[in-house]
VEXROMI-517283 format. One record per atom (N, C-alpha, C): residue in three letters; x, y negated, z negated. Coordinates in steps of 0.02 Angstrom, whole numbers, plus 50000, padded with zeros to 5 digits. Atoms other than C-alpha are relative to their C-alpha. Last residue first. Layout:
N
alaXYZ
...
end
This chain:
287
unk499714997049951
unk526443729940228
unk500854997949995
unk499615004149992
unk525373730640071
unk500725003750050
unk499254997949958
unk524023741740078
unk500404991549999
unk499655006749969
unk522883738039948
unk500515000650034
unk499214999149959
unk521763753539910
unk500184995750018
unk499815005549947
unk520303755339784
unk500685000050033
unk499945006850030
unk519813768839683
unk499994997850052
unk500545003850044
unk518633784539722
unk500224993549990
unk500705003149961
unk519963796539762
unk499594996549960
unk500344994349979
unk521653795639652
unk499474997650042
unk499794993650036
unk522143781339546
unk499605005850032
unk500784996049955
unk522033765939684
unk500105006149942
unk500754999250061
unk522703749839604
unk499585005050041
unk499945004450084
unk524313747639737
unk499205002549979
unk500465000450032
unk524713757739925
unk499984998349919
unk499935001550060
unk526173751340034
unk499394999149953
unk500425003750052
unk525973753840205
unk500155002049956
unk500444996050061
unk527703759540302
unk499404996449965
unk500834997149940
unk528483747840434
unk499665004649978
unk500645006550017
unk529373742040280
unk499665002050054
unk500334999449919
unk530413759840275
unk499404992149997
unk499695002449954
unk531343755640112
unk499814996950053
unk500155005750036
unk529963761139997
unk500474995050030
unk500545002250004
unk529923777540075
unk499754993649999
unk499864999249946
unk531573783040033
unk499324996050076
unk499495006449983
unk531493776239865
unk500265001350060
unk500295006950010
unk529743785439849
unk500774995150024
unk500515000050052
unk530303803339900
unk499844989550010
unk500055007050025
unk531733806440003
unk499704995549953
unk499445004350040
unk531673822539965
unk500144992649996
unk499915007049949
unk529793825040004
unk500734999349980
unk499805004650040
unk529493844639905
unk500224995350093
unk499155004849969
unk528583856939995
unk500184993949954
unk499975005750002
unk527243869239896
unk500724999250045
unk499515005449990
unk527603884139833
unk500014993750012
unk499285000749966
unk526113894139789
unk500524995249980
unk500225000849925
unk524453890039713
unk500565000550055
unk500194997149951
unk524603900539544
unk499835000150078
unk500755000050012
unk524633888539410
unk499755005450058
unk500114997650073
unk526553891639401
unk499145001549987
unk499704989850025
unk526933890639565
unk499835001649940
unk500314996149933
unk525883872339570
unk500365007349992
unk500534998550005
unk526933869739427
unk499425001950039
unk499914996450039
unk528453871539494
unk499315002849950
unk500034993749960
unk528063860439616
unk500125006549955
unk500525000049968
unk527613845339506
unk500025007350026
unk500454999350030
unk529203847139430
unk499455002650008
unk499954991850014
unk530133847339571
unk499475002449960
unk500454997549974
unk529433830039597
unk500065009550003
unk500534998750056
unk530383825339456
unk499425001250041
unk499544996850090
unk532113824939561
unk499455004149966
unk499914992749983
unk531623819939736
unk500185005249953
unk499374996949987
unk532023802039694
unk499945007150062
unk499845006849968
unk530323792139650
unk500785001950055
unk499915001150056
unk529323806939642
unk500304993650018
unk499385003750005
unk528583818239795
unk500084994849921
unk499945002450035
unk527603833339820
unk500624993049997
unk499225002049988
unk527013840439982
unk500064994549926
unk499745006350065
unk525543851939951
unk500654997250008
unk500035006149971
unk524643861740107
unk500384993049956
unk499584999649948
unk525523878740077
unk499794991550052
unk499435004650025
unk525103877839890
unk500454998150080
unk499324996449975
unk523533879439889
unk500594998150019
unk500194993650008
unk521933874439821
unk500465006450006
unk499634995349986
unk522563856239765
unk499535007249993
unk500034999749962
unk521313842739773
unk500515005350032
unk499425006449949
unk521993830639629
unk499865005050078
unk500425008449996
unk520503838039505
unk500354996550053
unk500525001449958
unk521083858239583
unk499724991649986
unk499974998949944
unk522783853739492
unk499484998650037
unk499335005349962
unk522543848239328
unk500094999650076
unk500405006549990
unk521173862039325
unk500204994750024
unk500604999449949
unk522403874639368
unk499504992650013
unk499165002149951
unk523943867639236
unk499255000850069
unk500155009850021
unk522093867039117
unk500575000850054
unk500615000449994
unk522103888339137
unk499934991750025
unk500254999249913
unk523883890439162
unk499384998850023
unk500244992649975
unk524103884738984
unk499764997050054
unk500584997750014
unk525133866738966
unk499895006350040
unk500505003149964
unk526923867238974
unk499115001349993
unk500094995949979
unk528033863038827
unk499675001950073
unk499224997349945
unk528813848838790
unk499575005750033
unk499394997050006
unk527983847738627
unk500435001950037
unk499665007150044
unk526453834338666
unk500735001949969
unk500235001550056
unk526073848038799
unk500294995049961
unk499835000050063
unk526593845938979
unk499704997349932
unk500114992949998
unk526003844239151
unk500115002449912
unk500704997650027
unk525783824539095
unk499845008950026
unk499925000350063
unk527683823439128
unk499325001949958
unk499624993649997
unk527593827239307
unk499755000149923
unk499385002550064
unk526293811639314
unk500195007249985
unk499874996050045
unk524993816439457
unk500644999149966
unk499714997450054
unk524473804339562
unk499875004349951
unk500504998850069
unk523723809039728
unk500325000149928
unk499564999650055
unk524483800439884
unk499515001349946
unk500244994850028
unk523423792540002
unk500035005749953
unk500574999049965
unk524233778940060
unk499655006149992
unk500204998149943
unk526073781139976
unk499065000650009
unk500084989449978
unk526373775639825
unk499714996550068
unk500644999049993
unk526513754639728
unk500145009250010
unk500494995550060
unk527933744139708
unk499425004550026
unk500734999449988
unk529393741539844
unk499535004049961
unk500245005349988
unk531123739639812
unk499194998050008
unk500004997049938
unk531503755039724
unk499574991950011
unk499284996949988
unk532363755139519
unk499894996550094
unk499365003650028
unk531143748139385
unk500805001950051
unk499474994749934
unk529483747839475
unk500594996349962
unk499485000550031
unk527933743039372
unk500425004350047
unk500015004750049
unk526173739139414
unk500454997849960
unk499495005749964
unk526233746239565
unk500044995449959
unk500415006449987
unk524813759839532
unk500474993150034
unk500424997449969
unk525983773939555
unk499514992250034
unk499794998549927
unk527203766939462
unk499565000650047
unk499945008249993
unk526053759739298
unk500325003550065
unk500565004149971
unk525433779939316
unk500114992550024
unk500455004550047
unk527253786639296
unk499284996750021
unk499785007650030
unk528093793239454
unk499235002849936
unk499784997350042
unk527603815539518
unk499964994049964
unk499535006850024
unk526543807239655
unk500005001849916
unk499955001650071
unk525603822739741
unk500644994949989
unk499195003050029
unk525323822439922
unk499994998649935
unk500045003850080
unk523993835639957
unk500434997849987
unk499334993850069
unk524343837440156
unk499534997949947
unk499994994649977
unk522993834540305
unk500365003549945
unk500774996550017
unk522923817740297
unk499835006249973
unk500104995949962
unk525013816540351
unk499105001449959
unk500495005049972
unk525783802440268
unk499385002350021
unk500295003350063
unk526843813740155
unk499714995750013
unk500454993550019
unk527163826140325
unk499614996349926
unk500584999249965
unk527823808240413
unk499385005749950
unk500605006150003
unk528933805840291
unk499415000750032
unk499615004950001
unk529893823740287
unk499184995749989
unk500365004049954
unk529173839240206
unk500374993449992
unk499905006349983
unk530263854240142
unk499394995150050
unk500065003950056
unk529793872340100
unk500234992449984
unk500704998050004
unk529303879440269
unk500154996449926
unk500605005449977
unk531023869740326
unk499515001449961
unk500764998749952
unk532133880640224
unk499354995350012
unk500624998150040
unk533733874640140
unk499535001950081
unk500365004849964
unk535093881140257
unk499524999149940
unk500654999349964
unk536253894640128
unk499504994250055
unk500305005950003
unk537723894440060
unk499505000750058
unk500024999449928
unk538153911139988
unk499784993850015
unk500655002649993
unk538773909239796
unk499854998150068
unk500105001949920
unk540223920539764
unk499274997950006
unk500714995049979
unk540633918339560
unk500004997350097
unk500385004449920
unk542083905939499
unk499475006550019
unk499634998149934
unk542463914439304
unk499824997850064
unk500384992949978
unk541173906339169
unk500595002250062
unk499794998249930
unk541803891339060
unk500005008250036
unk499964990149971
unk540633885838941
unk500464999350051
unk500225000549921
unk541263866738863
unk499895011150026
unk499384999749969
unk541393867338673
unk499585003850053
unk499695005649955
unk540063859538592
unk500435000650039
unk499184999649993
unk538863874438539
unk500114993150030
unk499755003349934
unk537123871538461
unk500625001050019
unk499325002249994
unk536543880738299
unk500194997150063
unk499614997149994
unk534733885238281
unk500584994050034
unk499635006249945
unk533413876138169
unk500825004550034
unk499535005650037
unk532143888938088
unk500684997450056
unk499614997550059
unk531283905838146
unk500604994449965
unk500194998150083
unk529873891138198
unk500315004849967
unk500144994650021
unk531143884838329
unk499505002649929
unk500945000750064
unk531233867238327
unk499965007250010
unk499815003350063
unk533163868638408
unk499594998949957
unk499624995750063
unk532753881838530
unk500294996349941
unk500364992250021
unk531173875938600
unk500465002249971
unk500445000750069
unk531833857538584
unk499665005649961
unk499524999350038
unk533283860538721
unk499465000649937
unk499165002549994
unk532103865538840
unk500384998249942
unk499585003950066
unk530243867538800
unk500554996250001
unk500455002150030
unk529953881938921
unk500244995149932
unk500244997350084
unk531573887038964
unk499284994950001
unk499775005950053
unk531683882439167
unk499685005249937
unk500595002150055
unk531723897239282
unk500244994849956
unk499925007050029
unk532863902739439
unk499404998449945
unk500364999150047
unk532953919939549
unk500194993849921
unk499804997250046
unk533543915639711
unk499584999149924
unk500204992850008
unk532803915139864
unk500305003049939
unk499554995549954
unk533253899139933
unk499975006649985
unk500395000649945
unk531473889339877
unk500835003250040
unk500824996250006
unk531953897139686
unk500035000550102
unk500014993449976
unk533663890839706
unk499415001849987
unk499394998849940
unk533333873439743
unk500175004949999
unk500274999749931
unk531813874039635
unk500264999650041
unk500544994949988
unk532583877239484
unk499775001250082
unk499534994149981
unk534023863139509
unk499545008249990
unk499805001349922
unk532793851039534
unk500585008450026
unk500444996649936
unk531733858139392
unk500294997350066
unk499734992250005
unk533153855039276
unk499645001750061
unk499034999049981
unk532783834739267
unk500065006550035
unk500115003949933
unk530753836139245
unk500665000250026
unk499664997849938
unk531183850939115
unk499734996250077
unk500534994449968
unk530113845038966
unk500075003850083
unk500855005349963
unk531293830038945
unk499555005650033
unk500385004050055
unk532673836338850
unk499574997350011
unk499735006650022
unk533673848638989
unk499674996449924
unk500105003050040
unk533463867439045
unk500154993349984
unk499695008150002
unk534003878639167
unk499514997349944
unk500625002150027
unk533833898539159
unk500154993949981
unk499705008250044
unk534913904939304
unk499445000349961
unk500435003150011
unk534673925439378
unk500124992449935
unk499965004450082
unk536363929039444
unk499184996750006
unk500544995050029
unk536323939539613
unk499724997549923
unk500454998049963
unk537183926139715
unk499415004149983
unk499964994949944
unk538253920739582
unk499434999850041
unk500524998050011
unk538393906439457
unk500125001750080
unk500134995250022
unk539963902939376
unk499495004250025
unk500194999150040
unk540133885339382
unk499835008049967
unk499345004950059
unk541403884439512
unk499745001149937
unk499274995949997
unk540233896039623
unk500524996349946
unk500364993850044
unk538473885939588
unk500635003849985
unk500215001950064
unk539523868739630
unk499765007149961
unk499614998050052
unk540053879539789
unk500034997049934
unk499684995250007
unk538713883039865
unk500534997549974
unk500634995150046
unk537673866639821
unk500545007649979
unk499695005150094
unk539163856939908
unk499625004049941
unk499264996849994
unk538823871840084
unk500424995749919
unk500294988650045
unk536943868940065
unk500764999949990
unk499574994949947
unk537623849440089
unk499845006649973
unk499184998249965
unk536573840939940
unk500125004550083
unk499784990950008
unk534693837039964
unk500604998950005
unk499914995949971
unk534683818039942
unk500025007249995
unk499874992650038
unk534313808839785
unk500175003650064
unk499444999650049
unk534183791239804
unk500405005749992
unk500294997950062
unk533353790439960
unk500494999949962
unk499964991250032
unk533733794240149
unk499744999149940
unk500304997549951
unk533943776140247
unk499755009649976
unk500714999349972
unk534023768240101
unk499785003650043
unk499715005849961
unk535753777540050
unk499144997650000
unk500615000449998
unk535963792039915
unk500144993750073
unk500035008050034
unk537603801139910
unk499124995450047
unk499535005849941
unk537013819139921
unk500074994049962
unk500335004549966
unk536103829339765
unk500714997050043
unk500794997449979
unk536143844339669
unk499694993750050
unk500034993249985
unk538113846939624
unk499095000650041
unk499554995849973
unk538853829439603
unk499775006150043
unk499995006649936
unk537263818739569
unk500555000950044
unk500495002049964
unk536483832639455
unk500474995650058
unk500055005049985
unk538073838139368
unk499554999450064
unk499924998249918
unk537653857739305
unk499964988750027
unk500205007350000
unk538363858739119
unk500004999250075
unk499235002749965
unk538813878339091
unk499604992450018
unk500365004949934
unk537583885738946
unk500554994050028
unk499734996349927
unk538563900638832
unk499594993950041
unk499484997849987
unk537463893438697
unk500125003050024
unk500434991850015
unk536083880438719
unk500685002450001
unk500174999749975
unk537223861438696
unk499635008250004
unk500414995250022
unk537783850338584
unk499455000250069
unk500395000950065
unk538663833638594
unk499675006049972
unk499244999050042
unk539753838938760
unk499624998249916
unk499684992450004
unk538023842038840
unk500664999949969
unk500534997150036
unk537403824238800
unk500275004849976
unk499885001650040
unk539103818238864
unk499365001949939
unk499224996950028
unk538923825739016
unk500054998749937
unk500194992550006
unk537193819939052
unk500545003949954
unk499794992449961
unk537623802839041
unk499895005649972
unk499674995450036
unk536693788338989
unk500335007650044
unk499135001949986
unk536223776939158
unk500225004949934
unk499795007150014
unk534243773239110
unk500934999150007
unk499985006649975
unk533933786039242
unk500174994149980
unk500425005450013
unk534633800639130
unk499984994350080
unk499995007449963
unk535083815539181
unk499654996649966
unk500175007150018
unk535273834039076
unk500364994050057
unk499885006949945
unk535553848039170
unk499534994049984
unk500175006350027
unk536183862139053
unk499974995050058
unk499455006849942
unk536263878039159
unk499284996149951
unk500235005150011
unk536143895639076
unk500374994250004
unk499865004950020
unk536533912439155
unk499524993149982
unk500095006549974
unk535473926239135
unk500694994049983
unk500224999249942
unk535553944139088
unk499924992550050
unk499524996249974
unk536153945838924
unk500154999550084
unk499575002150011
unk534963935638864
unk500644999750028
unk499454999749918
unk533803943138935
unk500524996349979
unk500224994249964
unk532543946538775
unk500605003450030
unk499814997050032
unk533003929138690
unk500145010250005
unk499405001649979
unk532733920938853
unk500395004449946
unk499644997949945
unk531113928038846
unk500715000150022
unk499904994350004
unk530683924038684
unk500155004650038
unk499214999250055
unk531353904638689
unk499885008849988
unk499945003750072
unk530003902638841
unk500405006749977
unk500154996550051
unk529843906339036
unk500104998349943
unk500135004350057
unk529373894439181
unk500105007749982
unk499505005650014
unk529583898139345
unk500114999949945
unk500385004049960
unk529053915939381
unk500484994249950
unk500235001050067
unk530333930539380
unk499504991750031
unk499755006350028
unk530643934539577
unk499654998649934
end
């Protein structure tokens, strides 16, 4: 399996060899679609997050659900993307978006990577500013097997309560802390919970930081491996992220929480932790 993450010289390499999946989302409500109809990598097919990578959300589940393996299979098939097809996804936000759809085929066995950078690596290019296409890719239907996701890479609520895991908290620091919540009824993280901001994996260019500091990053929040780490976010979206890195820094896979925080944040027989950043702070359960 290629590893998660590769950059604009790799893709330039394989070109030939990869499809590419635009999956721009916004939370503030802009649409993806309309990004990708503005200019988009070329030959790259536009993968709808809320159609193709996620269920309808509810409290009792989260915003984001795992899709139906069997909705997954054929979103990949309509779009073009086969069973043997190595994807290289991408969006505008240092691939917090993309990495959902990374890590859904990665943790089924298929071969999946975000561009390093994403749309910015090939438009800041230092051989100078490259061209964008607008007209929609269309790729022939492809056989895409549908698959169970796999328990060993999934943790429910309990496993993100669980002592015993590293729960990383992909959210914003003000999130985390509870100092700001713009979407999920309830402010704060989970009771022990170790933030880590997806977004702070990344250089001031999108990029991701060297494996060396992605490590450090890591071992400071208590990660040695990746088979005790359950990541979550507010969705299930940008905790990919998180996991990706963990694979990337070398500690495995990791489980992702789908429900994640707005699944979580429902449950009121749940505590509700505020002003703790990691070990050492303080903890206010609110019930």
């Amino acid at each position: 399996m290629i590893a998660p993450v590769v950059d604009l010289a790799w893709w330039r390499a394989h070109a030939a060899e990869v499809v590419v999946a635009d999956v721009r989302w916004y939370l503030d409500g802009r649409s993806g679609r309309q990004a990708y109809d503005g200019g988009h990598l070329p030959g790259a097919v536009f993968v709808d997050l809320d159609r193709w990578l996620a269920s309808a959300g509810s409290p009792a589940e989260g915003r984001h659900p795992l899709p139906d393996p069997a909705v997954f299979a054929e979103g990949m098939a309509v779009l073009g993307i086969g069973d043997g097809d190595t994807v290289l996804a991408y969006d505008d936000a240092g691939g917090v978006i993309a990495a959902r759809l990374v890590w859904l085929l990665r943790a089924t066995g298929h071969d999946a990577a975000l561009l390093d950078g994403g749309l910015a690596a090939y438009t800041d290019s230092s051989s100078g500013p490259s061209p964008l296409e607008q007209a929609a890719t269309s790729r022939p239907r492809a056989v895409f097997t549908s698959r169970a996701w796999p328990a060993e890479h999934l943790a429910d609520i309990d496993a993100a309560t669980d002592p015993a895991n590293t729960v990383l908290d992909a959210r914003d620091t003000d999130r985390y802390r509870g100092e700001y919540e713009p979407v999920d009824p309830r402010a704060g993280h989970i009771p022990g919970a170790q933030s880590l901001p997806c977004r702070e994996n990344l250089n001031a260019d999108g990029t991701f930081l060297p494996v060396g500091q992605l490590r450090e990053r890591l071992r400071a929040v208590g990660v040695t491996g990746g088979d005790t780490v359950v990541s979550y976010c507010g969705s299930g979206v940008t905790a990919c992220h998180n996991l990706l890195a963990v694979e990337l820094a070398g500690f495995g896979q990791g489980r992702l929480y789908p429900g994640s925080w707005s699944q979580y944040s429902h449950a009121g027989e749940r505590p509700v932790a505020t002003d703790q950043l990691n070990s050492g702070g303080s903890q206010s359960p609110v019930l």
